[in-house]
N, C-alpha and C positions, 0 to 999 in steps of 0.2 A: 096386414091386410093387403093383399092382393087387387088388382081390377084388369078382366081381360077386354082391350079396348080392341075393337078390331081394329084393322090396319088394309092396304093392299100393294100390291106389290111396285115397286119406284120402277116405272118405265125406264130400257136402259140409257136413252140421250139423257133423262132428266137427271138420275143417277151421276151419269158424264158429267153434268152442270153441276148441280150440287156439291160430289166430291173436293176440286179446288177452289169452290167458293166457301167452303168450312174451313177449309185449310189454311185462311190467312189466319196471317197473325194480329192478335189486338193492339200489339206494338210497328202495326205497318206504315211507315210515312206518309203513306197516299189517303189520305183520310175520307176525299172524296169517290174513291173507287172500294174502300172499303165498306163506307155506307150504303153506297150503290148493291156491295155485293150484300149486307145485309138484305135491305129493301128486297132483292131478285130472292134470294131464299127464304125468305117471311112469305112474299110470294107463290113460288112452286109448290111450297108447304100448304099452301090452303088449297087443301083438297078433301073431300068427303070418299068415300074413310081414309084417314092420314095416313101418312108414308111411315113406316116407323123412322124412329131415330136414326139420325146421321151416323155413320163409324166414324170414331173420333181421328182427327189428323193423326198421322207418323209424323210428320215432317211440315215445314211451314214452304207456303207458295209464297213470293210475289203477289202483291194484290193485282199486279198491272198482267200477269201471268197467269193466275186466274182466273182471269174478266175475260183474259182471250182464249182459256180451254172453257170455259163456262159460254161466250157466243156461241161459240162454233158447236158446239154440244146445241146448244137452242136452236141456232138453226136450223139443226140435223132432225131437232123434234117437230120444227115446223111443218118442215119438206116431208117428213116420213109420217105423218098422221094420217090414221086414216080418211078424217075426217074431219074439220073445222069442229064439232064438238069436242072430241079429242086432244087437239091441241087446246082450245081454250079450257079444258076440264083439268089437262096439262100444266096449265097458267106460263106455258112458254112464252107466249108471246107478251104477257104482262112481265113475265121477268126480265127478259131481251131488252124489253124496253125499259126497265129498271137500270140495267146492265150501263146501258145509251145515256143514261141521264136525260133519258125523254119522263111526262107525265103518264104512270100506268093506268088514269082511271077509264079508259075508254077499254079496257078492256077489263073492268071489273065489274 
């Protein structure tokens, strides 16, 4: 059984973010920046219609290496939105702030 779920297409900063926040590893020491980086991807993901699936890692990041290609990616979605809908439909600025070890419910 099949089910075609639609999907839309991952904007490229968010993509940027996403990428090496998948890429840690479950055996990363930083436990706190790994959960962060959870939390920021559960995140970005809740979007209406979802993004498809992640491409699986090649290669394992750094969690502390990831958090900082994954900001600066957020930021880049901040700044380049078109529009305050956008980014929040985006969930940058909920993940960013995941990222921060800030609370993202103001922006949920």
């Amino acid at each position: 059984m099949t089910f075609d779920v639609p999907t839309q297409p991952v904007p490229v900063h968010i993509r940027q973010a996403l990428d090496p926040l998948v890429a840690i590893s479950a055996d990363d020491p930083d436990l706190d920046l790994a959960f962060r980086a959870i939390e920021a991807v559960a995140t970005l993901r809740t979007v209406r219609p979802i993004y498809p699936p992640p491409i699986p890692a090649t290669a394992w990041i750094p969690a502390e290496r990831a958090v900082e290609l994954a900001s600066a990616a957020l930021d880049r979605a901040i700044v380049n939105a078109s529009s305050a809908e956008e980014a929040i439909r985006a969930g940058a600025g909920a993940a960013a702030a995941a990222l921060a070890g800030r609370p993202v419910d103001g922006f949920l």
